[in-house]
Backbone bond lengths (Angstrom), bond angles and torsions (degrees), N, CA, C in turn:
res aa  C-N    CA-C-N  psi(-1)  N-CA   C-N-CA  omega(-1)  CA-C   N-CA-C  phi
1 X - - - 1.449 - - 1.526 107.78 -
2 X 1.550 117.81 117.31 1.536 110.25 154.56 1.071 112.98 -131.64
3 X 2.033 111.44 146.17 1.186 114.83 -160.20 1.691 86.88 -129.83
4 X 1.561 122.52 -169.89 1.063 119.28 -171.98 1.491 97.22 -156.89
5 X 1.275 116.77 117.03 1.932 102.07 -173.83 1.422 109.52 -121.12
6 X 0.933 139.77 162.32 1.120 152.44 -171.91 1.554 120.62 -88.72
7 X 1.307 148.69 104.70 1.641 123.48 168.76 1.362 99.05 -156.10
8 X 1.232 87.59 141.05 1.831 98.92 -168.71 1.042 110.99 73.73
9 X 1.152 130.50 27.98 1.641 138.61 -160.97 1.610 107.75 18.05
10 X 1.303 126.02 55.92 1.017 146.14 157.97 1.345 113.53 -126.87
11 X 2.378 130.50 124.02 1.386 112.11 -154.46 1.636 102.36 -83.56
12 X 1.549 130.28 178.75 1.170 137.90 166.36 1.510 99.76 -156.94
13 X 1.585 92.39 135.52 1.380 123.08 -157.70 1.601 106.77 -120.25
14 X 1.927 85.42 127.76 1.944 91.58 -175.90 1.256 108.23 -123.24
15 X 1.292 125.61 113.16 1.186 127.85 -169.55 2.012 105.98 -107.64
16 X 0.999 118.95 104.38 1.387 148.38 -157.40 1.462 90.70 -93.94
17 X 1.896 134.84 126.09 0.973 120.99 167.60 1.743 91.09 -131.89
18 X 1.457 123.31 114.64 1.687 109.14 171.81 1.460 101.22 -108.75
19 X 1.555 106.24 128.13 1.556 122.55 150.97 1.235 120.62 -56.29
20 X 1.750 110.79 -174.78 1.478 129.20 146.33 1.511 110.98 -47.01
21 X 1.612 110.46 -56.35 1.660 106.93 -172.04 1.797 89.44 -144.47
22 X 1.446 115.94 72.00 1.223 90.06 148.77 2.235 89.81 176.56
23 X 1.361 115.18 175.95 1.038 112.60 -169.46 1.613 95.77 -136.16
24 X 1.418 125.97 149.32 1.288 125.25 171.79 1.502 107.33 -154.30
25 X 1.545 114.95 123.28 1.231 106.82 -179.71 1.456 112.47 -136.26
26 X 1.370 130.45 167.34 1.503 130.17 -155.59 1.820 81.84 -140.19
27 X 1.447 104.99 123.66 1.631 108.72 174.39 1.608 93.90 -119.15
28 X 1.222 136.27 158.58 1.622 130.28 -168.86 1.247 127.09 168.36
29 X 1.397 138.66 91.53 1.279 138.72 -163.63 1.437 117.56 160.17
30 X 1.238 120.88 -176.71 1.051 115.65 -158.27 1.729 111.09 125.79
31 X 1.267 121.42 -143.37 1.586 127.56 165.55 1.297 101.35 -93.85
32 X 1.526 121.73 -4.78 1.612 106.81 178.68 1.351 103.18 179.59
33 X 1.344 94.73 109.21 1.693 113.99 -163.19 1.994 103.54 -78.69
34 X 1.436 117.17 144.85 1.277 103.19 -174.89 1.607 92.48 -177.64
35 X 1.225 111.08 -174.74 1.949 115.18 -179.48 1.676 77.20 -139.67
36 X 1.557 70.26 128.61 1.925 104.77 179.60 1.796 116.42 -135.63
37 X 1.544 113.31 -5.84 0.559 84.78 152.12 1.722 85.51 -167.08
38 X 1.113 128.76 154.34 1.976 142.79 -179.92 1.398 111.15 -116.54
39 X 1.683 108.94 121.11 1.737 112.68 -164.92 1.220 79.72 -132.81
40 X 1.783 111.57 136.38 1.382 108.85 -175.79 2.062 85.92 -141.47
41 X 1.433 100.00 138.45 1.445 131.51 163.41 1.310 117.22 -86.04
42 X 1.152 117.29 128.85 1.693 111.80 -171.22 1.776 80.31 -123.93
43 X 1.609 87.01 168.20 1.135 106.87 -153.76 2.511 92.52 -74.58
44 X 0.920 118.84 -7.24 1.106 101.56 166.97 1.886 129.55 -94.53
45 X 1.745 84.99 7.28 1.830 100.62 175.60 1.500 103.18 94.25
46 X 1.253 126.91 -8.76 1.649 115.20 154.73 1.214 122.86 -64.46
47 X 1.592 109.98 137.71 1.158 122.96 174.31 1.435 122.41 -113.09
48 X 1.927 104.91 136.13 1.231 101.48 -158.47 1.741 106.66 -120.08
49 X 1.291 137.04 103.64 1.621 121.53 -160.05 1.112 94.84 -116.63
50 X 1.809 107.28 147.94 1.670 123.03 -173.04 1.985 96.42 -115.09
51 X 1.431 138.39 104.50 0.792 110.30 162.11 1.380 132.53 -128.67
52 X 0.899 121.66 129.88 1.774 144.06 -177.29 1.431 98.32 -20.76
53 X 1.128 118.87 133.01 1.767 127.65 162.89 1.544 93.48 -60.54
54 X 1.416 93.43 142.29 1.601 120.55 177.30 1.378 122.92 70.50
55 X 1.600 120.21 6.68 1.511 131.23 174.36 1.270 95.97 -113.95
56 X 1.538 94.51 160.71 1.539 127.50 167.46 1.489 126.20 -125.40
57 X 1.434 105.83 25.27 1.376 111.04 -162.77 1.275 98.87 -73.61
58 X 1.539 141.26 -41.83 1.247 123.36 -175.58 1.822 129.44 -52.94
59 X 0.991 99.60 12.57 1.410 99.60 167.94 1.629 110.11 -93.01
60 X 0.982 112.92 -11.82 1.704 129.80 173.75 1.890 88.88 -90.48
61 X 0.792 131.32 -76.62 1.638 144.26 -143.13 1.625 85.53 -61.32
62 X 1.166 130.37 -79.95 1.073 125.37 -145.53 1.690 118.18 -83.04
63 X 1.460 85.74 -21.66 2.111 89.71 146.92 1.406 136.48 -46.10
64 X 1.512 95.63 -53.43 1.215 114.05 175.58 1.520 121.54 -83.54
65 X 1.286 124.19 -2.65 1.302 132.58 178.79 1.660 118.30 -126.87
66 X 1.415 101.95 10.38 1.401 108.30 158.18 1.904 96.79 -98.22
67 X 1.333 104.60 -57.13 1.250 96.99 -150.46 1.513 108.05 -75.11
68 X 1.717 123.83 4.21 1.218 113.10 174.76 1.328 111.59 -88.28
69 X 1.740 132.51 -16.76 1.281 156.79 -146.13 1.615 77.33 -100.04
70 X 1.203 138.10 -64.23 1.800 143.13 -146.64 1.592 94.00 -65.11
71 X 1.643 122.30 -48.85 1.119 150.42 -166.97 1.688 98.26 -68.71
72 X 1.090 125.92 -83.29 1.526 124.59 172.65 1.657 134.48 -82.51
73 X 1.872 92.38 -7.93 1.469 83.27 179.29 2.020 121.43 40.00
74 X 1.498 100.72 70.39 1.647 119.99 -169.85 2.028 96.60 -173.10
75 X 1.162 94.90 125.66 1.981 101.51 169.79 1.308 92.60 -21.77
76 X 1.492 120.04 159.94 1.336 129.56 146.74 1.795 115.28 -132.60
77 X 1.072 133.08 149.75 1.316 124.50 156.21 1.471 113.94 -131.76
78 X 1.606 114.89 125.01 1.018 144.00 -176.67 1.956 123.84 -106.08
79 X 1.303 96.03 83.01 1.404 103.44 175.49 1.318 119.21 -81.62
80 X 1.740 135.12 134.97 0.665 139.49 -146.27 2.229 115.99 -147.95
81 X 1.206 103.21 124.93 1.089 85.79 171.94 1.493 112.63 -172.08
82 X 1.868 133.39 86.13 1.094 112.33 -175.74 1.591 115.35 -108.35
83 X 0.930 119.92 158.31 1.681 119.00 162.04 0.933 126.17 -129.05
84 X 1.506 110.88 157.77 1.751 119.69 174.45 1.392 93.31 -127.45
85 X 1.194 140.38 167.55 1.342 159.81 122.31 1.502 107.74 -71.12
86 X 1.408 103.65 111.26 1.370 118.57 169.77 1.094 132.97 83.51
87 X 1.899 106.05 13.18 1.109 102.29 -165.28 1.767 119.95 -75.16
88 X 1.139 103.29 175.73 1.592 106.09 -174.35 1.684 88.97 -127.27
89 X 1.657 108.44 159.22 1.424 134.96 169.57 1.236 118.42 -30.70
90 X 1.401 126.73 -56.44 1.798 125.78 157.26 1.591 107.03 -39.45
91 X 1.437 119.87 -60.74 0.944 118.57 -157.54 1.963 109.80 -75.19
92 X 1.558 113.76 4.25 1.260 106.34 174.58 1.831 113.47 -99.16
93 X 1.438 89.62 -36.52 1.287 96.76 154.98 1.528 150.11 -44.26
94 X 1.522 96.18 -34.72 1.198 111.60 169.04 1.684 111.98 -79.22
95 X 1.448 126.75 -28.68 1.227 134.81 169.77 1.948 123.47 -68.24
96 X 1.144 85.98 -25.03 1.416 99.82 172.52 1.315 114.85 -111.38
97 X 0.909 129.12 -4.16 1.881 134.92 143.60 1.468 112.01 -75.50
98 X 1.513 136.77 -54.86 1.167 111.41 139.85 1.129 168.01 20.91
99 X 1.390 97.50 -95.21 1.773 118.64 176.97 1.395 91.90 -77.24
100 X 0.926 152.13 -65.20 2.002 155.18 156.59 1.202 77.60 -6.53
101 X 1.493 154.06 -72.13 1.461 136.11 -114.61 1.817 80.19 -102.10
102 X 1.607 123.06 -66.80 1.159 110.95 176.99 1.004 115.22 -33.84
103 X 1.172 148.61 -62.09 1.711 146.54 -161.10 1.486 104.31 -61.59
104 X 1.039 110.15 -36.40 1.974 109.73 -178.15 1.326 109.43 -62.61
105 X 1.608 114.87 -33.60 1.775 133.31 -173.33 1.261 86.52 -84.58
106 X 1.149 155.36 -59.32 1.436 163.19 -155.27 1.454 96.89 -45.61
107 X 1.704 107.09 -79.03 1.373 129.53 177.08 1.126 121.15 -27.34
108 X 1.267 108.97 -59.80 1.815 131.07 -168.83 1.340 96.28 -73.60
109 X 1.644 126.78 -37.50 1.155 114.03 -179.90 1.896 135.70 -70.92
110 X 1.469 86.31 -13.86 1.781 114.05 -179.29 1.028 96.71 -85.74
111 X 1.287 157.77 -30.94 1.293 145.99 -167.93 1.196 112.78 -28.39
């Protein structure tokens, strides 16, 4: 599955790959697309996140890689990485209200 969403009127791109037993997805965009931070679900529901000095992407990663793991119960890996230049506190909020909204479309869309 790849979708392409819009926020901050800057695009970010989710590239959704589901196996037999496992999930892998690439979230990325913004003013400067990159992996900031990697949250990985093992198959007993621990979660394990790697993140880069000076990012905050795992608040995206491990959202999305708990709640796809609860949903299929299968590993997941959730790479993660958006940017803004300059953003301010509204403007993270709005990124993480967002990606919450993608993941709900995500879900509904795996059925």
């Amino acid at each position: 599955m790849e979708r392409e969403i819009i926020i901050l009127n800057k695009p970010v791109k989710i590239l959704l790959t589901k196996t037999e037993c496992g999930i892998n997805v690439l979230i990325a965009g913004g003013d400067f697309a990159h992996i900031g931070a990697v949250s990985i679900v093992d198959l007993q529901g621990e979660i394990f996140t790697k993140t880069f000095e000076g990012h905050k992407d795992h608040f995206v990663s491990e959202e999305w890689a708990e709640k796809l793991y609860e949903k299929f119960q299968v590993p997941v890996v959730v790479s993660a990485g958006i940017h803004y230049d300059n953003i301010d506190s509204t403007g993270i909020e709005n990124v993480i209200s967002e990606m919450k909204k993608a993941l709900d479309e995500v879900l509904k869309k795996l059925d």
